[in-house]
C-alpha positions in Angstrom: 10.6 -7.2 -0.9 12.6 -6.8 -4.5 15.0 -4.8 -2.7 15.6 -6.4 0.5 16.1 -10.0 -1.6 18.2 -8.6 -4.3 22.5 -9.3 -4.2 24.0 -6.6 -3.0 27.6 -5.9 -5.1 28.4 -4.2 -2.0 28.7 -7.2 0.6 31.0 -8.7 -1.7 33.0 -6.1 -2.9 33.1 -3.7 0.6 35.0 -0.6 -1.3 31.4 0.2 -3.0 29.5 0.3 0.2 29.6 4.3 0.1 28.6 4.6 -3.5 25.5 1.7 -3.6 26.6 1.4 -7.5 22.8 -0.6 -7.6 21.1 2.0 -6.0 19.5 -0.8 -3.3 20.5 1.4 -0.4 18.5 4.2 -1.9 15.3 2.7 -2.6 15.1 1.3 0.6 15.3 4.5 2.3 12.3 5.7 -0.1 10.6 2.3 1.0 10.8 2.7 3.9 9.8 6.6 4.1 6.5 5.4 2.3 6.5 2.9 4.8 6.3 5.1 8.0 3.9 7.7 6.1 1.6 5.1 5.9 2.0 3.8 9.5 2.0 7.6 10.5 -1.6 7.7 9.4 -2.6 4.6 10.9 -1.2 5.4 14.5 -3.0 9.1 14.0 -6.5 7.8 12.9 -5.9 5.3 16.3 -5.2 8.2 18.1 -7.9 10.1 17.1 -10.2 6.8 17.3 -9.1 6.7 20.9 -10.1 10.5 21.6 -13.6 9.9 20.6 -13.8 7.1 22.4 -13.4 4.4 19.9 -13.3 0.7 21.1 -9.0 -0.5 21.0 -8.1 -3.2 18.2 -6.0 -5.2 20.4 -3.4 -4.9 17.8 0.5 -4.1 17.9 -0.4 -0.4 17.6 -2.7 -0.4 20.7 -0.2 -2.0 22.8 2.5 0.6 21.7 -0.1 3.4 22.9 -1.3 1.7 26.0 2.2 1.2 27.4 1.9 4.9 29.2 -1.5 3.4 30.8 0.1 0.5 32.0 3.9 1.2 32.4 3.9 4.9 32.8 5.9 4.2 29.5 5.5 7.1 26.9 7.1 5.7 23.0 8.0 8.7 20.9 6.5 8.6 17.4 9.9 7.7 15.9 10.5 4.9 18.5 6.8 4.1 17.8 7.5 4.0 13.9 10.9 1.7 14.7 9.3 -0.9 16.9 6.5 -1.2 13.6 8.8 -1.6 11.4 10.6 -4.5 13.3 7.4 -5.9 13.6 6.6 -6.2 10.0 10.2 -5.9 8.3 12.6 -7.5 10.6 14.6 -8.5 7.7 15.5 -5.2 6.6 16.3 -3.5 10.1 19.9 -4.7 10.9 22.8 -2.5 11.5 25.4 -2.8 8.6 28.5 -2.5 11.1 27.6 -5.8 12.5 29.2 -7.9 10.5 
């Protein structure tokens, strides 16, 4: 969370947006890459859980891979992976041309 609270020189100073002269940019993309390996094993080993016949979680997860079931609603893993990471980070996930 170091990143996502720390001043950006950039949002003050809009000419150094392309060259993220404190890196924040950067190690948020490598956060966030070791963010989505993570839930990429998590939403396998549920997957797999499922196959065997492994009782659901009721979790976030769960409801992401029931939605076919229910909806006819199939999420890709990288819309899977986005909807997660609002979940948990929504602080992080903004577009930077809405301002």
């Amino acid at each position: 969370m170091e990143v996502s609270g720390a001043p950006n020189l950039a949002d003050y100073f809009p000419m150094l947006r392309g060259l993220d002269p404190q890196g924040l940019k950067g190690r948020s993309n490598k956060l966030f890459e070791r963010f989505h390996q993570l839930l990429n094993v998590m939403i396998d080993e549920r997957i797999q859980s499922r196959e065997k016949g492994g009782v659901p979680k009721g979790d976030f997860i769960d409801v992401i891979l029931d939605s076919k079931q229910e909806n006819g609603v199939e999420f890709k893993r990288n819309e899977t992976l986005a909807l997660l990471t609002v979940q948990h980070y929504p602080c992080l996930c903004y577009d930077e041309n809405e301002k």
